[in-house]
C-alpha positions as CSV (number, residue, x, y, z in Angstrom):
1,X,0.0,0.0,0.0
2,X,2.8,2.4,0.8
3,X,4.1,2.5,-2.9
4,X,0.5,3.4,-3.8
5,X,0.6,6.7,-1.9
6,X,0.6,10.3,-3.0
7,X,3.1,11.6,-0.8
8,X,1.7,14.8,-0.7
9,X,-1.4,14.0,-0.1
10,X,-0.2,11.8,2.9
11,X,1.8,14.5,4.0
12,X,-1.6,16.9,4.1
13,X,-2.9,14.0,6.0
14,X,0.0,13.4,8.6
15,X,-0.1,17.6,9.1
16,X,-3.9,17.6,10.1
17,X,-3.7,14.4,12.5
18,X,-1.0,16.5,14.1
19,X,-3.0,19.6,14.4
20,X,-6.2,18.1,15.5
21,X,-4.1,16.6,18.6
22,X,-3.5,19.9,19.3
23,X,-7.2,21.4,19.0
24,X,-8.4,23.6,21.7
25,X,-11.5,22.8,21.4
26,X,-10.8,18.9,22.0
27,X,-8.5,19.6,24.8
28,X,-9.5,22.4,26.9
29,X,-12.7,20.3,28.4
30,X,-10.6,17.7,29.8
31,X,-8.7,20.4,31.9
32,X,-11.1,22.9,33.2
33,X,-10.5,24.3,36.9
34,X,-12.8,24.1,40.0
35,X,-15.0,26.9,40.0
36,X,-13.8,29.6,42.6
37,X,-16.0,31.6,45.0
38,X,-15.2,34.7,42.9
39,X,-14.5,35.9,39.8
40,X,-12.8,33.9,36.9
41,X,-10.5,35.8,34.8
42,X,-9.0,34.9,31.7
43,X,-5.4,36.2,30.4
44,X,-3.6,34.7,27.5
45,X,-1.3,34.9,24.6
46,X,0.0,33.1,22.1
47,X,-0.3,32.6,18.1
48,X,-3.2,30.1,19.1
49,X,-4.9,32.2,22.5
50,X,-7.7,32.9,20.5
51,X,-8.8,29.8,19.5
52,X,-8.1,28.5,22.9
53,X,-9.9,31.6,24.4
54,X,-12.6,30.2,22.4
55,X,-13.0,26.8,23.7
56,X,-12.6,27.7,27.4
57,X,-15.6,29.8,26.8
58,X,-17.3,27.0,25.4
59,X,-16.5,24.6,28.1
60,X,-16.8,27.1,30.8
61,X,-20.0,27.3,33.0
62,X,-20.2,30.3,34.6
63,X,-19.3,33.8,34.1
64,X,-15.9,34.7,33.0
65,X,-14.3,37.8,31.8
66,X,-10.6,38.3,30.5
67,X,-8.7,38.9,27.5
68,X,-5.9,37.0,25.1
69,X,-3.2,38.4,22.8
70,X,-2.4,37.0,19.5
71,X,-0.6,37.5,15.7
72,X,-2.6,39.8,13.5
73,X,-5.0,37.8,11.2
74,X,-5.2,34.7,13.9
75,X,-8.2,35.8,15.9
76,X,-11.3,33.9,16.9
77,X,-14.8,34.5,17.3
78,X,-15.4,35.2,21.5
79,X,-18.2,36.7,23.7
80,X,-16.7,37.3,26.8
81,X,-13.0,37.1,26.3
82,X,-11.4,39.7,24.4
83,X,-8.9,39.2,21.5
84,X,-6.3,41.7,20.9
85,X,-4.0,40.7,17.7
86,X,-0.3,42.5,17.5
87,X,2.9,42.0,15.7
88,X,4.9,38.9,15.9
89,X,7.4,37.6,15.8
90,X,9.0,41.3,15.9
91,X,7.0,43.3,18.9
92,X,4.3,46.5,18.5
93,X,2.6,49.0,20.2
94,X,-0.6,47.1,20.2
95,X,1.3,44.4,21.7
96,X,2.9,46.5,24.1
97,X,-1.0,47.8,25.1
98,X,-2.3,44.3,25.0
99,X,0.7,43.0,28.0
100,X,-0.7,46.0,29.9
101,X,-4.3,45.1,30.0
102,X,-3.6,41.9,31.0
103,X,-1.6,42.9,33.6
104,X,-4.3,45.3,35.0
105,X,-7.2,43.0,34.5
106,X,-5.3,40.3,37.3
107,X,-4.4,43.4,39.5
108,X,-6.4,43.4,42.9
109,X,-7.8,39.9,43.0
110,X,-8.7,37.7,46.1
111,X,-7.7,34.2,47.3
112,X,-11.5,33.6,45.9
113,X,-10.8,34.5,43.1
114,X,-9.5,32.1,39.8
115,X,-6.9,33.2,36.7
116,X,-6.8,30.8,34.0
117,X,-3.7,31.3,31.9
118,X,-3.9,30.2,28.2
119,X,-0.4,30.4,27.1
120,X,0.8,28.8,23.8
121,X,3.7,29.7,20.9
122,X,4.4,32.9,20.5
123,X,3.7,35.2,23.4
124,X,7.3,36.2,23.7
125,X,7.1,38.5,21.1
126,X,2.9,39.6,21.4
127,X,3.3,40.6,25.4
128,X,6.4,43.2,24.4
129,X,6.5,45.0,28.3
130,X,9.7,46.3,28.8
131,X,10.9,47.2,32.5
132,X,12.0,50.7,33.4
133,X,14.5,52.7,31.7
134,X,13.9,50.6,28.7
135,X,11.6,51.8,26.0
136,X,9.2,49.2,23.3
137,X,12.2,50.0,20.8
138,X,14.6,48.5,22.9
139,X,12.9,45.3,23.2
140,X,12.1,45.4,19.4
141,X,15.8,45.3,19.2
142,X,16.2,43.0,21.8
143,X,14.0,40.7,20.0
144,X,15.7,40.9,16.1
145,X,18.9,40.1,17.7
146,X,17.9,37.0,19.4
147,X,15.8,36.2,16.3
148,X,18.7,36.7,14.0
149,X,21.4,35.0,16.5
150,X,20.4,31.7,16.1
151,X,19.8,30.8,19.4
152,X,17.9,28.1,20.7
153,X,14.5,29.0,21.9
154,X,15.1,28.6,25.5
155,X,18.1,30.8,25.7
156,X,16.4,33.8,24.0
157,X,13.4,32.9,26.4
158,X,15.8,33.0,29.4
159,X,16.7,36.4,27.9
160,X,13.4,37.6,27.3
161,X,12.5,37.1,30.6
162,X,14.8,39.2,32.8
163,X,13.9,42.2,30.5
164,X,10.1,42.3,31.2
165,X,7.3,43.2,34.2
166,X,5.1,40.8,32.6
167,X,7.5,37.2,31.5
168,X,9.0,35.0,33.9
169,X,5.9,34.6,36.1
170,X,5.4,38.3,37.0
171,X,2.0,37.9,35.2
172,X,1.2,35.5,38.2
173,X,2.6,37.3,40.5
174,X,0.8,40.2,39.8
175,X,-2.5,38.2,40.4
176,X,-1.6,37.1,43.9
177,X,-3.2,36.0,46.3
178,X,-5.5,34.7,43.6
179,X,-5.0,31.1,42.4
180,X,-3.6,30.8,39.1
181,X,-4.2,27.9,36.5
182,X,-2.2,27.9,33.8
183,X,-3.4,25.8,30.6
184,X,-0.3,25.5,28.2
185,X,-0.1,24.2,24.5
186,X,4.2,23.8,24.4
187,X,6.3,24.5,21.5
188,X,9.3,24.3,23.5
189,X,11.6,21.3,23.1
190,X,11.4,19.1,26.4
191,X,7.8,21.0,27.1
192,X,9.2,23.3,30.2
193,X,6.1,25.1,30.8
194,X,8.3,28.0,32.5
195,X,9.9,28.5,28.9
196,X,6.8,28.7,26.8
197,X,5.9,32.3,25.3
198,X,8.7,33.0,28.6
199,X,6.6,31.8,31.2
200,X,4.8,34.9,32.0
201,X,2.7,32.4,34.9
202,X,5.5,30.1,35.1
203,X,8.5,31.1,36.8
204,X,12.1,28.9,36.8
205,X,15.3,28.8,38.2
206,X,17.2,30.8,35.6
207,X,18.6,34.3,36.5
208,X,20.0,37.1,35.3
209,X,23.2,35.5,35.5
210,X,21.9,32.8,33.0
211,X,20.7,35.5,30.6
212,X,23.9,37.5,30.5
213,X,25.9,33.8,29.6
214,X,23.4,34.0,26.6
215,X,24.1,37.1,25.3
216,X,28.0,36.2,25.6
217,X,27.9,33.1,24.3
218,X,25.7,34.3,21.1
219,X,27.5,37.2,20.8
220,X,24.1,39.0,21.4
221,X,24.4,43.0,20.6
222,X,21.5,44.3,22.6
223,X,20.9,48.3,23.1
224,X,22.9,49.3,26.2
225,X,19.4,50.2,27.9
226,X,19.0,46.4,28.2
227,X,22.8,45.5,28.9
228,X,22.2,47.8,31.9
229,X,19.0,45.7,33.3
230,X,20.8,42.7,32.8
231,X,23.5,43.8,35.3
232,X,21.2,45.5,37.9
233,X,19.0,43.3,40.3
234,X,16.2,44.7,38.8
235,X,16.3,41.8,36.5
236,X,15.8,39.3,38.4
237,X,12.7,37.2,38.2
238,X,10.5,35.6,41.1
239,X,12.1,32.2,41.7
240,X,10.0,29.0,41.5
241,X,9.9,28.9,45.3
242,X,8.2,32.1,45.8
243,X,5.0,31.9,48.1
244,X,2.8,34.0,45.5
245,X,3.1,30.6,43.6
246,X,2.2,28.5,45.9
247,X,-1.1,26.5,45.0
248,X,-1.0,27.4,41.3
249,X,-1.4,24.5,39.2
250,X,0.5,24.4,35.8
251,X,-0.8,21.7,33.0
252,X,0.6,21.1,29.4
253,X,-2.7,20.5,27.5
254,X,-0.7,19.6,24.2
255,X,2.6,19.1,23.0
256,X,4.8,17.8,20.4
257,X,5.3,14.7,21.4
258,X,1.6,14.2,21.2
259,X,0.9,15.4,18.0
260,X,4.2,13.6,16.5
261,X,2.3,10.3,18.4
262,X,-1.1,11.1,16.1
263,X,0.8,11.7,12.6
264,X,2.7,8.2,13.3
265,X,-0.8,6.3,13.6
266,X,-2.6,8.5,10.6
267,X,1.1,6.9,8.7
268,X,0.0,3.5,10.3
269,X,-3.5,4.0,8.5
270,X,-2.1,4.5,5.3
271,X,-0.4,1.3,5.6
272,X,3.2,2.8,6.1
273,X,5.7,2.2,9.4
274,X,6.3,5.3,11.5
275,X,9.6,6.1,13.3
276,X,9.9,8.8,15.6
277,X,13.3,10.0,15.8
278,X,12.5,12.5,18.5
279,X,10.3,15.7,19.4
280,X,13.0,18.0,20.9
281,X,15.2,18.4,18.1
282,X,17.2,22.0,17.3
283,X,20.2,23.4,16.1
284,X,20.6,24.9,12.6
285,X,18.2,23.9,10.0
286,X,20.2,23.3,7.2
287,X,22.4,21.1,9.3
288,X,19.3,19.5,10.5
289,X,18.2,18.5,7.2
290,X,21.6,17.0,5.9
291,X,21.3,14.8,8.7
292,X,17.6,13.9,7.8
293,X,19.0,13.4,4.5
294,X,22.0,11.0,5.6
295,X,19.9,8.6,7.6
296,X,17.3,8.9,4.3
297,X,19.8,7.8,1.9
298,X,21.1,5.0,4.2
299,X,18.1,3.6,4.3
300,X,17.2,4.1,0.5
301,X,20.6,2.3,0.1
302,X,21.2,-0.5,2.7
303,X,18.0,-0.7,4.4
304,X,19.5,0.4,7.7
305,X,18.9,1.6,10.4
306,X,15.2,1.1,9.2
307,X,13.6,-0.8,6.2
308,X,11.9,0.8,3.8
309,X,9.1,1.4,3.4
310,X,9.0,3.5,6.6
311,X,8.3,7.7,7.4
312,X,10.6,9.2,9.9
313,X,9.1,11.8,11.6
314,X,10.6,14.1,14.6
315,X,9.9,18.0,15.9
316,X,11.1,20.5,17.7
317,X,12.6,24.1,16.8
318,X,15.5,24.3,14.8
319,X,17.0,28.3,14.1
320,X,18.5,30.0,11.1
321,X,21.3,31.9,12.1
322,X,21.0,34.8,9.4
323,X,25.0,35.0,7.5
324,X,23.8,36.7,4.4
325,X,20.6,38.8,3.8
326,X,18.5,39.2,1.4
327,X,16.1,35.7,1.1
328,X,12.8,35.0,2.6
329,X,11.8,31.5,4.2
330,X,11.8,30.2,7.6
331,X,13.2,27.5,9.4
332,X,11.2,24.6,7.7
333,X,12.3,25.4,3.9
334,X,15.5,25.5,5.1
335,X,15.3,22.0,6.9
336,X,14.0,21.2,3.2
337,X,15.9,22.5,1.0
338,X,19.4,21.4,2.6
339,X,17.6,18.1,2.7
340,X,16.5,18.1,-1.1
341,X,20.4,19.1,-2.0
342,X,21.3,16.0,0.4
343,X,19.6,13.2,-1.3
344,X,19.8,14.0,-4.8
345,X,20.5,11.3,-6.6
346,X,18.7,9.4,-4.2
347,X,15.4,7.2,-5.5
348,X,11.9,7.4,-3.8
349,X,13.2,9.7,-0.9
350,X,10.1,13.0,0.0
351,X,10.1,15.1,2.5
352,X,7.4,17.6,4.2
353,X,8.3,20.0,7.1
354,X,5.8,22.4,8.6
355,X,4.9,24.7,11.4
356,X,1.8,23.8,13.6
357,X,0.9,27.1,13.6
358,X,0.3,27.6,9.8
359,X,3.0,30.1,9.3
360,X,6.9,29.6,8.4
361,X,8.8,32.4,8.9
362,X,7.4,35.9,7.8
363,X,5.4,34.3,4.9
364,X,2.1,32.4,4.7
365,X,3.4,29.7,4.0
366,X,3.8,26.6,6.9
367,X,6.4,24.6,5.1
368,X,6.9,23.1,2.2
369,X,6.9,19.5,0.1
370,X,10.6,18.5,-1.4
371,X,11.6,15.2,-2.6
372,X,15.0,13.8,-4.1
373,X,14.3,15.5,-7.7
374,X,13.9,19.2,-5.8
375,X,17.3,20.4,-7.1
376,X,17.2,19.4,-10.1
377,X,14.2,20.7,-10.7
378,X,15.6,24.3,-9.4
379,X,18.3,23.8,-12.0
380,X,16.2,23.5,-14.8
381,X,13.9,26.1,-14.1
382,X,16.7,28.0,-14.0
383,X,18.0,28.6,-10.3
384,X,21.0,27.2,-8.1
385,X,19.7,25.5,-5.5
386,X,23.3,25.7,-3.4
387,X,22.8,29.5,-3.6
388,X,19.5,29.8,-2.5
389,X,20.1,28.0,0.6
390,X,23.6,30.0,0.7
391,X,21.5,33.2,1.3
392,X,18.6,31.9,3.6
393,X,15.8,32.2,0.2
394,X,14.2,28.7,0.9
395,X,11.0,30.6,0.3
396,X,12.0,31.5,-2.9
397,X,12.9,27.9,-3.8
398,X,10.0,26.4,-3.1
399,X,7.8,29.2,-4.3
400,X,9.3,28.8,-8.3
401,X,8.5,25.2,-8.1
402,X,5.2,25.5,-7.0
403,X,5.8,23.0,-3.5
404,X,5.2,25.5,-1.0
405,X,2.3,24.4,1.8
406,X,0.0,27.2,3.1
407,X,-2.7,25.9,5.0
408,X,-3.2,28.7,6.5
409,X,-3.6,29.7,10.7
410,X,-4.5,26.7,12.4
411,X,-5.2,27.9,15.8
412,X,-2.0,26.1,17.9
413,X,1.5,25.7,18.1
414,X,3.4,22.8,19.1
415,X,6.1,23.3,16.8
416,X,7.5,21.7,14.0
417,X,6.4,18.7,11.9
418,X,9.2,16.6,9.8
419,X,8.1,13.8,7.6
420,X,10.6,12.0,5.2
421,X,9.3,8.8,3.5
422,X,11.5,6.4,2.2
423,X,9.8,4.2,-0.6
């Protein structure tokens, strides 16, 4: 049955079992909070809070009032809950405005009262809420540098969080002595709650210390308003032992690991064997793929360390560390297109990589299809495939062959999807 299959189309299929593990509205129920005596207010952010602000209304029975930050354009349809969309991934005013209500709407609470946090991907950047003696430029150019660094997510996280009033679980803080229930969907390799959208209910045990090894050891040239919070204790964030945090409850309602779990068994429909090579993969993206693309071609060749047919699937964030400008894609072309370069000449090799979230980068685009024909295809349409990748224009790749996948918002994050099928 395997050699019967579209890829493509399989690939559409293995994307939407992976999203649908994810859905809000499937996994909020099973994670709903004791009512509490008082009020129940909602905060949120995250490039799926709306959707997930959505189905906690839904589920929810009793009143409720609250609001949720997300990317322009990924709104949902709410009653009680408001949606405020802003800039991401690089930080606006309206983001800057949304962090501010949320932090006013959990100020003055009671022990009888209830927050319920619905965090998910994305939040770093749409709760911009820089700390005194720093201005929403600074963090702007806090943010491109991390974004352009290469950095794994959790270090810029661990950066992002010392240079804020609302990250690092000062958003819970703030809503002491109320309890606080934070409902997380994790794009974060190894699902630490405290580093998702940077933990603004979640505190951890980095400190400033920690974020100032970051910036050395990425070579991290922030504006000297933010160098100068990093050195003062004014950075420091509450520590996991503080008493404000005491009863709070923290649950991971999705995660990759999950969704990676429902994309192996939609492969097992189809008649094909799924390996998982893991859900907490990073480093560079290119790099990433030639590796995908080694193990592909051993097995194309020798049948080892798997037998074909089989799909290999893994997640996690990989980065793009920016070396020359002037090309559009994100991390998951990338993966691709060093992939595509790595098992030309290669038979019955194709690949998929995607973003949960719908989007890839700065484009509309959440990934994109590549098999072992993909450069020379580039070639004779007139493109060097080695130079495209050269200068970080994946995008551009995959758009002149017609193989790039846009499915549009999907209303969650759990990070990456990697499928390469082995015929």
């Amino acid at each position: 049955m395997a050699a019967e299959i579209e890829p493509r189309r399989l690939f559409e299929d293995l994307f939407r079992a992976a999203v649908a593990a994810a859905d809000p509205m499937e996994i909020i129920p099973d994670f709903l909070p004791a009512r509490p005596k008082g009020r129940t207010v909602v905060v949120g952010a995250g490039k799926g809070a709306a959707q997930m602000a959505r189905a906690f209304e839904e589920a929810w029975d009793g009143p409720l009032e609250g609001a949720v930050v997300t990317r322009y354009g990924y709104g949902a349809p709410t009653e009680r809950i408001a949606v405020i969309e802003a800039a991401h991934p690089v930080p606006d005013a309206a983001g800057l405005k949304g962090a501010r209500r949320l932090l006013k709407l959990v100020e003055g609470l009671t022990a009888d009262d209830l927050v319920v946090a619905l965090v998910c991907g994305g939040g770093s950047a749409l709760l911009p809420a820089p700390p005194s003696g720093l201005r929403l430029e600074d963090e702007i150019a806090v943010n491109e540098a991390l974004l352009a660094s290469g950095a794994p997510i959790s270090a810029m996280n661990t950066v992002r969080k010392h240079l804020s009033v609302i990250k690092g679980g000062r958003l819970a803080a703030t809503a002491h002595p109320a309890r606080v229930v934070s409902l997380i969907v994790s794009d974060i390799p190894g699902d630490n709650p405290a580093l998702v959208s940077s933990g603004p209910t979640v505190p951890d045990a980095a400190n400033r210390q920690d974020a100032l090894a970051v910036v050395e050891a990425w070579r991290l040239r922030l504006p000297p308003a933010a160098l100068r919070h990093l050195h003062s204790p004014q950075a420091d964030a509450p520590t996991p032992d503080d008493p404000r945090f005491a009863g709070n409850e923290v649950h991971i309602v999705a995660s990759a690991a999950r969704s990676l779990e429902a994309a192996a068994a939609a492969a097992q429909a189809h008649g094909i064997t799924p390996v998982i090579l893991s859900d907490a993969i990073e480093g560079e993206a290119r790099e990433v793929g030639r590796v995908h693309a080694a193990i592909a071609r051993e097995v194309a060749l020798r049948d080892r360390p798997f037998r074909k047919p089989v799909l290999m699937l893994s997640g996690g964030e990989t980065t793009v560390t920016i070396c020359e400008k002037g090309g559009r894609g994100g991390r998951n072309s990338e993966f691709l297109l060093a992939l595509a370069l790595g098992v030309e000449g290669a038979a019955d090799i194709a690949a998929f990589a995607a973003d949960t979230d719908g989007i890839d980068g700065s484009e509309e685009n959440a990934g994109a299809f590549a098999d072992h024909t993909t450069a020379a295809r580039l070639r004779a349409a007139g493109h060097d495939p080695k130079a495209l990748l050269a200068r970080h224009d994946a995008w551009g790749a995959f758009n002149a062959l017609g193989d790039l996948f846009v499915p549009g918002p999907t209303g969650t994050n759990v990070n990456d999807l990697r499928a390469v099928l082995i015929r």
